[in-house]
N, C-alpha and C positions, 0 to 999 in steps of 0.2 A: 303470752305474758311470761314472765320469768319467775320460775318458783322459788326462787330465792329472794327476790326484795318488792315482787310483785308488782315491780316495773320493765318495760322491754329494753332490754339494752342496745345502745348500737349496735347497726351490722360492719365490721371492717371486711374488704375482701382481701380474698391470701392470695392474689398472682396468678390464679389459679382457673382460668374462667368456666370450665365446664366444673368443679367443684363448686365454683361460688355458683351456680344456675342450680345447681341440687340443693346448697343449700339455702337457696333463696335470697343471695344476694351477697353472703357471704357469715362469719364466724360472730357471733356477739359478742362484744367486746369486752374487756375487762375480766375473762374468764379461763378456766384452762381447761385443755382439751388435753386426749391420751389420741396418739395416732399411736397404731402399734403394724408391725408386720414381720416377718421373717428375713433376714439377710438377702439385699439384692432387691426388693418391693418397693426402693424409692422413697424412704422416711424421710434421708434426709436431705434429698431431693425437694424435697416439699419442704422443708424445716427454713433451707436457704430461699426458696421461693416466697415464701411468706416473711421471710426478711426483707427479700429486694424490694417487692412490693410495699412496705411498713417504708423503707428506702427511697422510693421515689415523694413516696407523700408527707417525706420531711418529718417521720418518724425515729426516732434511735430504736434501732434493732440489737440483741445481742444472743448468740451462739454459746452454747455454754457446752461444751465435751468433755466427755470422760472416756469413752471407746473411741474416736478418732484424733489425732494429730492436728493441732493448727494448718500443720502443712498440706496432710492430707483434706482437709478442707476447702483449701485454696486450690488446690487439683482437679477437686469437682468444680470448684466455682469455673476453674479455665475449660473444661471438657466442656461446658457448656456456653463459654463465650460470658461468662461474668464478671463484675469486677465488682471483691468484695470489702472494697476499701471502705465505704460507709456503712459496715455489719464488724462491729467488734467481737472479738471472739475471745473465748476463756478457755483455755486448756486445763485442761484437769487431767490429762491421759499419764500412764505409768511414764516416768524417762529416768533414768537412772542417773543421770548428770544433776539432779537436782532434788533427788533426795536430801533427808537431812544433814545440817551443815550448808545446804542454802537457803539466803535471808529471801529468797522468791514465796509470795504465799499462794502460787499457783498449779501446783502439783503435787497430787497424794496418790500412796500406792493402797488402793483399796486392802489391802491384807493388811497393812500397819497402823492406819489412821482410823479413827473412830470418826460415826456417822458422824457425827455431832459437830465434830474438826471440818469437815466437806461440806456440810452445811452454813456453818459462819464462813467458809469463803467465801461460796455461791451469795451470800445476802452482800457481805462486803461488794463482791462485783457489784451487784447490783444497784445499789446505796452508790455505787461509784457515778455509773452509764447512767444509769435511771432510763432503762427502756421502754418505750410501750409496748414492743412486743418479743418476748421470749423465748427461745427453743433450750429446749434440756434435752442432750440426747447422753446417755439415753438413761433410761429410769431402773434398766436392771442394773446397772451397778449400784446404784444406792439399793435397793432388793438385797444384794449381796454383803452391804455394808453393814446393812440391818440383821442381817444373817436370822431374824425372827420375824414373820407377819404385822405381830400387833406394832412392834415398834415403826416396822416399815410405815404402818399406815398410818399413825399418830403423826410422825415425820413428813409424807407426803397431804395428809390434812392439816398441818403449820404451813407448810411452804403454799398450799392453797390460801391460806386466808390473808398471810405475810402479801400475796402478789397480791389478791384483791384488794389490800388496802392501798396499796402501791398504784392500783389505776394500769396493770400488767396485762397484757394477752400472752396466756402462755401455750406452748403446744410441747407437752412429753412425750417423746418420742420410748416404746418397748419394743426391742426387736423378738418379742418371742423365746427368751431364752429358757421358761420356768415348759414344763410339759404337761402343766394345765394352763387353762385360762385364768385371769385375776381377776376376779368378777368383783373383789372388793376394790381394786383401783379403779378400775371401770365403774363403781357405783361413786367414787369421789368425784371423777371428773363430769365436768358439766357437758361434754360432749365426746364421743368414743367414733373412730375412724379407722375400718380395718384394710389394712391392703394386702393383698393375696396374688400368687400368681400358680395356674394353670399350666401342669405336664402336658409340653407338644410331643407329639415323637418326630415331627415335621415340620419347619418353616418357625414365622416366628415367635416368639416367647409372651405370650398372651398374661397383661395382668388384668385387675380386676380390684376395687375398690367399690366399699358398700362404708356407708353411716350407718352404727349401731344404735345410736343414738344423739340428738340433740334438744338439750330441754329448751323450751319456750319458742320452736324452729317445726315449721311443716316441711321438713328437710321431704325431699322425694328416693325412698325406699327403695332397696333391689340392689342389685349388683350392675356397678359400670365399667365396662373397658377403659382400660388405658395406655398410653404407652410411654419410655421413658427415652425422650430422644434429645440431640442438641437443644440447648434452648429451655430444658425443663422436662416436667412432667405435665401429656396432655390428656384430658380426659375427656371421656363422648358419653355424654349422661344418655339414660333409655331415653326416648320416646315420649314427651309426655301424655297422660291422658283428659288434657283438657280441652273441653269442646273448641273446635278446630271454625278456621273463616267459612268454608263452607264455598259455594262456585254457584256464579250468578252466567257464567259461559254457557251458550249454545251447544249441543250433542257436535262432537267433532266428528267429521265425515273424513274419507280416506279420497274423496276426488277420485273412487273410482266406481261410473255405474255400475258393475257387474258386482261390487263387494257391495254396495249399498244397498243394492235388490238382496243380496243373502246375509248381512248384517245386520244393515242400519248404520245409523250414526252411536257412536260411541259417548253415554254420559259423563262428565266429570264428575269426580269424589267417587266413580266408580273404579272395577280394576277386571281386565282381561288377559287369560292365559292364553300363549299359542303354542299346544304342544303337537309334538310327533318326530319321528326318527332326524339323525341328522342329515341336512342338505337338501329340507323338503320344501325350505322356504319361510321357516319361520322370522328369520332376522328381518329379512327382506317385508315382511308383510309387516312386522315393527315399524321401520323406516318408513314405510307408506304412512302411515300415521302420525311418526314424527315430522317428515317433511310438510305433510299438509297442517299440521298443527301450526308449525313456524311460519311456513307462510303465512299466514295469518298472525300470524306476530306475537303466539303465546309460545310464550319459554319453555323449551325441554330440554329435560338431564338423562344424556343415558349413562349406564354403566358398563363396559364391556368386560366380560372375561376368558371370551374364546377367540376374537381375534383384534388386529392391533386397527389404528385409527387410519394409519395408510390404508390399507386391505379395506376398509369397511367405504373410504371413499372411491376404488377404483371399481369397487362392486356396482357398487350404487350410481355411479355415471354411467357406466352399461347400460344401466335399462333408465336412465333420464332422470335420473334423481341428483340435481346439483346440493346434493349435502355441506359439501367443502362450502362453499359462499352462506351458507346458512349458518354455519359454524362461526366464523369470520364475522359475520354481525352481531356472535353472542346473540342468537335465537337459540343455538343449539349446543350443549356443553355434553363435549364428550370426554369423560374418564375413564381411563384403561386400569382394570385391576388386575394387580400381580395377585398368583394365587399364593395360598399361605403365609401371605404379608398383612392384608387386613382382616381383623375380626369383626364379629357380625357389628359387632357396638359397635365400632366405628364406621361400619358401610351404613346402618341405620342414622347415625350422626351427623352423613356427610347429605344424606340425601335429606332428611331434617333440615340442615344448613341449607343449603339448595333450596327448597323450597320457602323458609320464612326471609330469608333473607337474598335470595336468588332469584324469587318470582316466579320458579318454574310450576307448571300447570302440569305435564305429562312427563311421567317417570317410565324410562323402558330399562329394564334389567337381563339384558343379555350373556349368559342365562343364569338361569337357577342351579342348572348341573354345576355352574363353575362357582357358583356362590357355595353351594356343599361340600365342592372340591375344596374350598379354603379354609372348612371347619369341620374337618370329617370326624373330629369327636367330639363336636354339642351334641350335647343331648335335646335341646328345647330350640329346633330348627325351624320344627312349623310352630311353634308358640312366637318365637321372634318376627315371623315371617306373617302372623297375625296380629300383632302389635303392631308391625310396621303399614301393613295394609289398612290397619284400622284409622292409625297415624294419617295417612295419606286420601283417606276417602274424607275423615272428617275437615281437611284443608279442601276439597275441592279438587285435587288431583285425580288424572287420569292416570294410571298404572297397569302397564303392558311388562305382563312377566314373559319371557322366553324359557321352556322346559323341554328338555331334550327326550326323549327316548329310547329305550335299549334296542337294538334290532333294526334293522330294515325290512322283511316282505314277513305276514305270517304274524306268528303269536311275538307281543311287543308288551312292554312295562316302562313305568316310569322309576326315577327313584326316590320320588316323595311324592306325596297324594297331595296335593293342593287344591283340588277339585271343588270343594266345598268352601274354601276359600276366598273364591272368587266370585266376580257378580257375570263374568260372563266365560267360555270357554268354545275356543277353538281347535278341531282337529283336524291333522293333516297328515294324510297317509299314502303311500306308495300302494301300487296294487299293479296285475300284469293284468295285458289284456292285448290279442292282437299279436301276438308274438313283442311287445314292447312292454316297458317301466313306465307308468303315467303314478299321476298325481292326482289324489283327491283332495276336496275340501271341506267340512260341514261345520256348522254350529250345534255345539251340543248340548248350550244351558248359555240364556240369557235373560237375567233378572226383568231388566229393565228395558224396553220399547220392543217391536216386533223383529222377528227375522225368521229365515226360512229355515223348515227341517229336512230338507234336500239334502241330496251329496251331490257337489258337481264336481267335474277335472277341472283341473287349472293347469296353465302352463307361464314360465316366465322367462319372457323373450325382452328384446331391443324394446320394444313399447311400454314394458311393465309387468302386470299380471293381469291375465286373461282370463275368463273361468268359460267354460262351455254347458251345454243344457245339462240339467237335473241326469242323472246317470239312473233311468227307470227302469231297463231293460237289465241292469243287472241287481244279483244280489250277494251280499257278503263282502259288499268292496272293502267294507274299515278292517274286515280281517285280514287283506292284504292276495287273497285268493278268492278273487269274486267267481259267480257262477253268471254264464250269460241264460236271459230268459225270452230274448224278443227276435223275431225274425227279421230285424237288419239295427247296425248296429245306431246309436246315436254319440260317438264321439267325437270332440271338437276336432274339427279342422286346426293341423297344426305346422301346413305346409310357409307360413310368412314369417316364420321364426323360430330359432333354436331354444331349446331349452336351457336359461339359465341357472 
């Protein structure tokens, strides 16, 4: 309910879709909001979007500036492909052509004109357009006009009550100019929107926008990415944590007997990692999954970040996996991520999208190394990384992380612990023996249904992947320098094929 007239007010939405999903549909109407942020954060980015939108639904929008130029308005409008002929605009910015001695009543130089003067324009406009929905940018010049607090805020609590009777949505835009916070304009407005942006020292320019507050709104809390590209400002709300559909599917099997003797079948809503050095076979044993998943006609999204979608299909016809044709029927959606292009919110958001809206059932993330690669300064990797997972189990989704490791033979590390994470985990490790490099395999934590605690070798050739007997005659294999203990050896036969 609304703590002001103790009725809910409409919701209008601002253009804005991942803002309107945070705030539950969108901004309550007839009220004004303070978005504040630093130069560069996209204010007024948002200011014009919430015009265009007020714009298509046969609302009058109007603009009202005092730090930008008509013109420079119209600039953003074009940089984005707008056209903002049905968004009236009010210049109020300093021009020297039309100080006094012209009969214009649309320009005041904040040092010469009393608050009081800028204020009966702004109602004049208004009284003129009669808009439903407002932008003021921005609010520290009048701050400045006010050159005192109380006044400021007496001022800024008339022009509140002046729109409310008016039937106005207003959005005041602060770019931050004071070097504290205004906790008293922030307690005027009915709703508070900060947007911030994030020092990369690498790749791209990471913002972030958080709701301080909205009264009478279960707006959903925390910090969201966003980004500011042609077209507008787009935002990727977290994750929500509302109980998810949940999966009525069958344990997804991999179609191959010798993994299913040391697996099992795979539950959905659950999630498995397959770590171990690079080029031991983790992507590949993904794919196994994915393609037997699709065959069967349930949707997977993978997300690559170590190689490209060509490469992943020439691999994968090697050993009989026609991926490409699975692809091609939209069973199988594959996005290539550029590193330090997207941030976590957004790879959280995309695979989100994907699944409520996409169908997809099994999520593979190829890999994690390259996911970390693209935010090597969050701090809250595996916190995101268990939001996300948590996200994905309560939908019913299956989720096959890929994690790399440091090293090849010998003492080896990861570089993040995900271990605990997960409902199940696979290791895969290089080890000599024989005078050659072989491959091991083991399950080393699986929550849910049986599997063996064997190591066996695998190898993967023309046919796929093969595994050979339980490796009992030795010991220390996962350290990469096994010890033999048996008087002949038991290693597969590996003469009908190469290793791929």
């Amino acid at each position: 309910m609304d703590h002001e007239n103790g009725s809910a007010p409409q919701t209008i939405p601002t253009g804005i879709v991942g803002l309107d999903y945070i705030l539950k549909g969108g901004l309550p109407a007839n009220r004004l909001f303070l978005v504040q942020g630093h130069p560069g954060t996209g204010k007024t980015t948002i200011g014009l979007q919430f015009l265009i939108e007020g714009a298509k639904r046969g609302e009058k929008g109007l603009y009202i500036t005092l730090s930008e130029s008509k013109a420079e308005l119209l600039s953003v409008g074009r940089s984005h492909g707008w056209d903002l002929e049905d968004i009236s605009i009010f210049d109020l910015t300093i021009n020297a052509d039309s100080l006094p001695g012209d009969s214009t009543y649309t320009v005041f130089d904040p040092a010469e004109v009393e608050l009081d003067e800028t204020t009966r324009a702004v109602i004049a406009e208004v009284e003129r357009v009669k808009p439903a929905r407002l932008v003021f940018d921005s609010i520290s010049e009048l701050r400045m006009l006010a050159s005192e607090p109380l006044r400021f805020r007496r001022q800024i609590l008339a022009l509140k009550q002046y729109f409310l009777n008016k039937q106005t949505t207003v959005l005041m835009i602060d770019d931050r100019t004071t070097e504290t916070r205004d906790r008293q304009l922030e307690s005027v407005a009915h709703g508070v929107i900060n947007l911030d942006y994030v020092q990369q020292e690498y790749g791209r320019q990471r913002h972030s926008l958080r709701v301080v507050k909205m009264r009478g709104v279960n707006f959903q809390s925390g910090s969201h990415d966003f980004n500011i590209e042609r077209g507008g400002v787009l935002v990727f709300p977290r994750l929500g944590t509302d109980e998810g559909t949940g999966s009525q599917l069958p344990p997804l099997t991999s179609n191959n007997d010798d993994l299913e003797d040391l697996l099992g079948g795979l539950d959905f809503g659950t999630s498995m990692i397959l770590t171990g050095p690079a080029g031991i076979g983790k992507s590949t044993l993904s794919l196994l999954y994915a393609y037997s998943a699709a065959s069967r006609g349930i949707r997977v999204a993978m997300y690559l970040f170590d190689e490209t979608v060509e490469t992943l299909f020439k691999r994968t016809s090697a050993i009989g996996l026609d991926i490409r044709s699975l692809v091609e029927q939209d069973l199988i959606m594959i996005r290539s991520i550029r590193l330090a292009e997207v941030t976590p919110g957004e790879l959280s958001y995309l695979i989100g999208r994907e699944v409520e809206e996409g169908g997809a059932r099994v999520v593979v993330i190829d890999s994690v190394n390259g996911y970390l690669m693209a935010s090597p300064q969050d701090r809250f990797l595996t916190m995101q990384f268990h939001e996300l997972l948590s996200y994905l189990n309560r939908n019913g989704v299956l989720s096959i992380l890929v994690v790399g490791q440091y090293g090849l033979i010998g003492a080896m590390h990861s570089p993040i612990d995900m271990s605990y994470l997960a409902d199940t985990v696979v290791l895969m490790r290089y080890f000599e023996a024989q005078g050659e490099v072989r491959q091991a395999i083991s399950v080393l934590k699986k929550r849910t249904g049986r599997h063996e605690r064997t190591i066996r070798e695998f190898c993967i050739d023309s046919g796929g992947i093969r595994l050979g007997e339980p490796l009992r005659e030795f010991h220390g294999v996962l350290t990469g320098v096994p010890v033999y203990d048996g008087g002949k050896t038991s290693l597969m036969d590996r003469k009908d094929g190469k290793n791929q």
